[in-house]
Every structure is written in C-alpha cells, then in structure tokens.
N, C-alpha and C positions, 0 to 999 in steps of 0.2 A: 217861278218857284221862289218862295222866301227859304233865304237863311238860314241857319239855327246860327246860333254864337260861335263856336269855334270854327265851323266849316268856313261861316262867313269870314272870321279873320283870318283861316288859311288862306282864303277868293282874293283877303285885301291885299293889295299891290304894296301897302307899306310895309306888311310884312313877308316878301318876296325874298330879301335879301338874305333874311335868318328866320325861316319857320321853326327851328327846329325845338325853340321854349315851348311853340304850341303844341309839339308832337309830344313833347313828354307831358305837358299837361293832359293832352288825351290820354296818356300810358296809365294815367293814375287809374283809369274806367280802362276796362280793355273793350268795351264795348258802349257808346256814348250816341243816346238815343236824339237826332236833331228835332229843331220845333218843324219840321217838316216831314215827320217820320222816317226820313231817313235816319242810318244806323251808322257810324263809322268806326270802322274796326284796326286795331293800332296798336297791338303787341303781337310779338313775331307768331308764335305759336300758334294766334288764332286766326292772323292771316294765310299762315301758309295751310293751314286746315281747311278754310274755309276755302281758301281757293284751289284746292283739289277736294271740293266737295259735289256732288254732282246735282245738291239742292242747291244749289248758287247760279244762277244762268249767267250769262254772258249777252243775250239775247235780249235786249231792252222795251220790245214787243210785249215782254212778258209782267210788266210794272203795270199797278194799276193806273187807269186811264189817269188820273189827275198829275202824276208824279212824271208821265210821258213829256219828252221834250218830243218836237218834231223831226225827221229824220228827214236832211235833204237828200240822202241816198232814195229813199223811198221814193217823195217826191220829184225826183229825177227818174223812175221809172225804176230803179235798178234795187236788187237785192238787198240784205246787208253783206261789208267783207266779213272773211270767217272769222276776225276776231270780234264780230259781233254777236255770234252764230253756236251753237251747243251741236254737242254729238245729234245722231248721225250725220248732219248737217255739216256741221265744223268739220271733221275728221276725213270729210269728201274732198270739200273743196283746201285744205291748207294741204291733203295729200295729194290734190293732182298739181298742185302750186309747188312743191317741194321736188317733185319729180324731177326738171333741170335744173334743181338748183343745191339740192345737196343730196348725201348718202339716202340711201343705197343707189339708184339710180345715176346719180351725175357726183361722184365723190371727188374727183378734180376739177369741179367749177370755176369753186372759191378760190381757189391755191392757182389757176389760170390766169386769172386777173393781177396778181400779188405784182408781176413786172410793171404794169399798166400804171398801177395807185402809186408803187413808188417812184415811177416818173413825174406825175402830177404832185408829189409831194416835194422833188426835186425842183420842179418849174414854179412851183408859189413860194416857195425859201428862195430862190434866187430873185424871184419880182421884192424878197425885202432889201438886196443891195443898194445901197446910196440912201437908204433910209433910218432913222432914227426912233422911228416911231411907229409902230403897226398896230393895228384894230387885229389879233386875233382868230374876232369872231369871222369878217367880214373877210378879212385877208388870206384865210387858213381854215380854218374850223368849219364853213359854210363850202366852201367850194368844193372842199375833196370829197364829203359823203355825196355832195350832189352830180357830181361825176363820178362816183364811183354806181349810185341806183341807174342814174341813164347806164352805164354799161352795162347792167346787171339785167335790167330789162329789154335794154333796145333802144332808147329814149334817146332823140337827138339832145346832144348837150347845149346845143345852142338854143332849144327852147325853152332854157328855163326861164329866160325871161318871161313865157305867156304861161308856163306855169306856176310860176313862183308867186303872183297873187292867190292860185284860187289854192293852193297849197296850206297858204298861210293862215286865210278866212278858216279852212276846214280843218287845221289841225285846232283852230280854236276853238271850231266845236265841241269838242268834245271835253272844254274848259268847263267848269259850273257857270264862269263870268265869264260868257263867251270875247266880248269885244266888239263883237258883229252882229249885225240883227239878224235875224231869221234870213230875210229877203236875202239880205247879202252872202249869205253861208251857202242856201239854195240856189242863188244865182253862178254862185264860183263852182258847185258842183253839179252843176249844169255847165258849164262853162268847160270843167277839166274831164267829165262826160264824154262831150262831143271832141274833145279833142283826140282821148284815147281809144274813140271807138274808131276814129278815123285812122289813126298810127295804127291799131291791130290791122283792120281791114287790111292796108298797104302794108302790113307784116304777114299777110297771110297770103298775098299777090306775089311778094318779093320780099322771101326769109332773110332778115339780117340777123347777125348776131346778138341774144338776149333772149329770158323767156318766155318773152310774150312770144316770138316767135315760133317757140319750139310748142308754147300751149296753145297756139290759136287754129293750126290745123285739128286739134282736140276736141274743139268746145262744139256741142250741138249734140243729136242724139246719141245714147252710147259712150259718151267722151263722158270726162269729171266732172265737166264745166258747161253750162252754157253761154252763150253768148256776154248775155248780161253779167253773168260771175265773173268773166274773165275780165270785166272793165271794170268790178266793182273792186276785185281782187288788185289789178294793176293799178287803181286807186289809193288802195291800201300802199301797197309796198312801195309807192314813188312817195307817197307822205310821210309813211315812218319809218321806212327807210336812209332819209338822211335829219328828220327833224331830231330823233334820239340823238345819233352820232355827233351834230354839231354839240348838241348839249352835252355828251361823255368827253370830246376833245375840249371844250373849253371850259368845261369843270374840272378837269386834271391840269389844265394850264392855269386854271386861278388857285389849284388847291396847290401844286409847287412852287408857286412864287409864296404862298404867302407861308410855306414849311421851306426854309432854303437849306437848312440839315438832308434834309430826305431829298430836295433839290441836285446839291451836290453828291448825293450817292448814285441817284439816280443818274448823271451826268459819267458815272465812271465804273457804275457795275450794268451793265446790260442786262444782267437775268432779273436784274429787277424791274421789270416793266410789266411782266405779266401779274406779280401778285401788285404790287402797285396798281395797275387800271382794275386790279376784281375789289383792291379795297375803294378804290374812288367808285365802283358802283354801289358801295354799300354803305361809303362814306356823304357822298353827293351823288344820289343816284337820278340819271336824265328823266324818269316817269318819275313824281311822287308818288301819285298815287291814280287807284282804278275808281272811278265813281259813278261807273253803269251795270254793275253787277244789281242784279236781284233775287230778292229769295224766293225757289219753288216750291216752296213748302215751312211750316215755321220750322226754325231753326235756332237751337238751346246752345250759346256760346256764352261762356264763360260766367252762367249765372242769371243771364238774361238772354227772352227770348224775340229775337227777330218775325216779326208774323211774315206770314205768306205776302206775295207783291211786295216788300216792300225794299225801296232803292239801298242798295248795301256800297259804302265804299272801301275799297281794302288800302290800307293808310300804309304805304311801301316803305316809305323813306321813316315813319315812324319804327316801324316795325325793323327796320335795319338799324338803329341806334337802341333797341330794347335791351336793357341792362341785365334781364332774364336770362338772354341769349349769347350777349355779346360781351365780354370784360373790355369796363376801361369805354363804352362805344360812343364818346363825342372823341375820342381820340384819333388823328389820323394815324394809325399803324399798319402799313405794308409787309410787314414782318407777322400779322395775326395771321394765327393757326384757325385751320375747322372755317374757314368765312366763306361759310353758305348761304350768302347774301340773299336778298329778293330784287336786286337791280335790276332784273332781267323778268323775272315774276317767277311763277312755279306750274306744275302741271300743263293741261293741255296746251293752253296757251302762255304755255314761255315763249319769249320772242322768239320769233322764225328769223331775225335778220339779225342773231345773239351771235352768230358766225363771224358776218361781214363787219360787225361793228367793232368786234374785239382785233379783227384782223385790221380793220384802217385805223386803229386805234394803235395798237403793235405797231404798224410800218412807222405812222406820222411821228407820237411821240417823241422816239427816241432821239428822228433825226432834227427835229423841230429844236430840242433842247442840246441836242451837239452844236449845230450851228449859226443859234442866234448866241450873240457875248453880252453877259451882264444882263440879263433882261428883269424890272421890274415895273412892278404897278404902279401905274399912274393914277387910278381912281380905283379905289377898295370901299362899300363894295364896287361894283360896278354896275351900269345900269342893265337890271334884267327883262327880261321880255314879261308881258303880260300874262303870260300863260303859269297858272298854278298847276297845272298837270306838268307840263314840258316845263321845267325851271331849268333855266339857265342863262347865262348872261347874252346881252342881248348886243353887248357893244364891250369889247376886253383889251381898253388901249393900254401897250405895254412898250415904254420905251427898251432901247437894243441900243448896244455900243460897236454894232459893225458884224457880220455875217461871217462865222468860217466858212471856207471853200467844200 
C-alpha cells in the first residue's frame, strides 16, 4: 500500500518522538483524503461520531480488495478477534468474554487481583535497590502489565519469554509500517495459535484460575464462543492487554519528569493520580490512532464525502489535542475539567481492558514516584518503539538517587 503525505510522515519513525505538528496539520482538513484513498479523520467531534456510527465497520473484510492487507489470523485458520468484528458478531463474542471478567456477572474480578499487582509492583521497586540507574520501560513498565494479563487469563508467567516474540511481530501488525513481512507476522501467529490452543485444552482438563478457564468449558455448540473464538479472542487480550499499559505507564513516567511542578504535587497529593493518568490519556494517549475502520456506505463528514469501502482512519491522539474541544490542549493540565478524552476510544469498542489498565496504572504510579529519590531523564526524547499506532517509548533510562523503603 502507498502512502499518502501525512499518513506517511506519521508511519516516519523520525517523526515518533513529536507527531503532534502533524496532528494539527491534519486539524486544518478535518477530513484529509490520502493518495491511496484512504481518509483520515482528526478533529474530535468527527471522530467520536464517526466511531459510533454504525456505517463505519470495524471488520476489515469489508475494504475493497485492493486496499486489503492480509490477515494472518485468517490465514491461521482462525476468525477475527471481536475488535475486528461489527454487531451482531462483536456484541457475541466481547459479551461472552466480559462474562468473568467484569460487571454484571464477575463484578469483583478486577478489584481480586489489586493485592497481587501491588505486590509485583512492590518486588520491581525493590530489584532498583543499589542502583543508580533504571530503564523504566524494561524495569517496570513492561513487566507488571504482563503479569498482570497472564493472571487475568491464566497464562503461565514464565512463558513469556515464548510469547513475547510472536506478541510483538503481531502487535505490529496492525502498524501501516509493519516492521515485519507478511511471512513473519503469519508465522508468529501461527506460532501464538498453537500455543494458546494447547494452554485452553489443558485449561479445560484442569481449571486454573483466569478466563480462559472459566470460557473454555463454553465454547462449542450453544456456548458464545467457538473453539476458534476462544483462541482468537485470548489472542487478542494477552496482546493488548499489556502492550497499551506499558505504553500509559511510561508515558506518565516521561510526561512527569519532564513537568517536575505537577511532578512534585503529585508526590504529595494522592487524589491526584486519577485525573492526572485520564489527562496523560488525552495528553500522550498509548493508541494514536485506528487505521482499519472502513466505510459501509458513503459517508458526508464534515463537507466531504468518504465513498463506500474505503479504509478510514480515526486520528485519536489528534483529536484529543483539537482546540475545538479542548482549552489550552498541547497543555499538560491535570486539573482540566469536562476531559472526555478518546485515549481509550468511544462506543462499542471502547477498550474492554480500560478497567485493568487504569487500575495497574492507580496502584504502580503512585508508589513508583514515592520511592525512587530524585529521578531524572537521562535521554529526552527517548528512544521509541517502531510502532506508530502503540507510541511509546521503547527504552526510558532515568537515573535515581537511592529508593525509599
């Protein structure tokens, strides 16, 4: 797929560290037609419209053939997961998935686990004792969401290492610039396939705790889920599951080093943590943006009109700094009122893991910034991962002058 001009200097990696000139360049268009027909849409009002529009699919089946990238779900034999997937489809499978894992059915899931994470948050703050110097991402950031999905699902923690490649190939799929060829994408999800089709089986032989467990006796006639959903689904949720959250915890770690006013309030008013992590989603939000929506029908935004099939992207992080919406919004301000962000998305598919991620985000924070002493940037920016959807830093070394107790 070629290009168009802005899309492609979003894709560029040089500009990773600060898209945000390009987002208001787009803001001028609210709707910016690429030389590939694609459409990208980038002030708030008409993304959050169009993404609870029910001409907008989700379902990338639905593009015309040329504009199709290959699906190695598909080619793995398996479905798509439901945030691939449109009503009645979607609304099957994210509600037999939601069943143990939050209201109405399992309302003390989340709140279960809370002793757990903040143990694990407690044992990688003490691994920075006798150190001067910690990677963030690698240290902290990375470890706890990915212990916190293996408990969530069931997932031995010790395998991440055999999942932690085909994780990474596949969350770059769903990049414009992937990073990875086809083969490789298809291979790792063949590869994470066969892995989780083996863990349900042996979840369904001998229930542990997580909800693969509790959905695997489910899935087949009659049940939410078949077989294949349930792999395609636990697919989903072990990948973005903890790839957002690395990116929300170490985008609030690089956005209060580099604010040390709002730094130190933070340090010594606790009620501020919660609107503090809802503006760093609207501020530095971990998805920028959607770029597998298509239109079902033409669709008249903002003066111009989207034809039928054609790839729409909903421009997130554009649309949470739109001047329209937001006073003052390259500002970081924790103290903004009314901030009804798109960090998370809107409509059906708002994220499903918007719980777990605000709650390992709430426990870690606080105590991350109680006790490291002194901590600042050693490399600003820092270096980010290749991924223009997932932005966020990819490596976040920050020297420490010694760990409270």
């Amino acid at each position: 797929m070629t290009l168009g001009t802005l899309s492609a200097q979003i894709s560029d990696y040089a500009n990773r560290a600060n898209p945000y000139p390009l987002y208001a360049e787009l803001r001028k268009h609210p709707v910016t037609r690429e030389d590939d027909g694609s459409y990208l849409v980038s002030t708030y009002y008409e993304v959050r419209n169009l993404a609870n529009d029910p001409r907008l699919s989700n379902d990338t089946r639905n593009r015309a053939p040329e504009a199709r990238r290959p699906d190695p779900g598909e080619e793995a034999g398996l479905p798509p997961s439901f945030i691939f997937t449109d009503p009645p489809v979607h609304d099957r499978l994210r509600g037999a998935a939601n069943r143990p894992f939050g209201p109405p059915h399992s309302p003390r899931f989340l709140y279960g686990l809370r002793g757990d994470l903040a143990r694990v948050v407690t044992d990688l703050l003490d691994a920075f004792e006798g150190k001067d110097e910690v990677d963030i991402v690698d240290d902290f950031a990375y470890p706890l969401p990915v212990t916190a999905i293996c408990k969530v699902l069931g997932v031995p923690r010790e395998d991440e290492p055999r999942f932690h490649g085909w994780a990474d190939a596949l969350a770059a799929g769903i990049d414009p610039q992937p990073g990875y060829s086809e083969e490789q994408v298809a291979t790792a999800r063949q590869g994470l396939n066969v892995y989780l089709s083996d863990l349900i089986e042996a979840s369904r032989r001998r229930p542990r705790p997580g909800i693969l467990s509790a959905l695997a006796p489910e899935t087949g006639p009659g049940g939410g889920m078949t077989p294949a959903d349930l792999v395609a689904t636990a697919a989903l949720l072990l990948i973005a599951g903890h790839e957002t959250t690395v990116n929300l915890i170490a985008n609030t770690t690089l956005t209060l080093l580099r604010h040390p006013d709002i730094l130190r309030r933070f340090q010594n008013e606790p009620d501020l943590a919660v609107p503090l992590i809802e503006e760093v989603l609207r501020y530095e939000p971990p998805v920028q943006f959607v770029p597998w929506t298509t239109a079902l029908d033409d669709i008249d935004v903002a003066g111009t009109t989207i034809p039928k099939g054609a790839p729409v992207w909903l421009m997130l992080a554009a649309a949470n700094r739109d001047p329209q919406r937001f006073e003052d919004p390259d500002r970081f301000d924790p103290d903004r009122k009314d901030n009804q962000h798109l960090g998370f998305y809107t409509g059906i598919h708002y994220c499903f893991g918007a719980p777990l991620a605000r709650m390992e985000a709430l426990i870690a924070l606080p105590q991350l910034f109680r006790r490291i002493k002194n901590p600042r940037l050693l490399e600003d920016p820092p270096p980010y991962r290749t991924n223009a959807v997932l932005r966020g830093p990819r490596h976040l070394p920050v020297a420490i002058e010694g760990l409270a107790p």
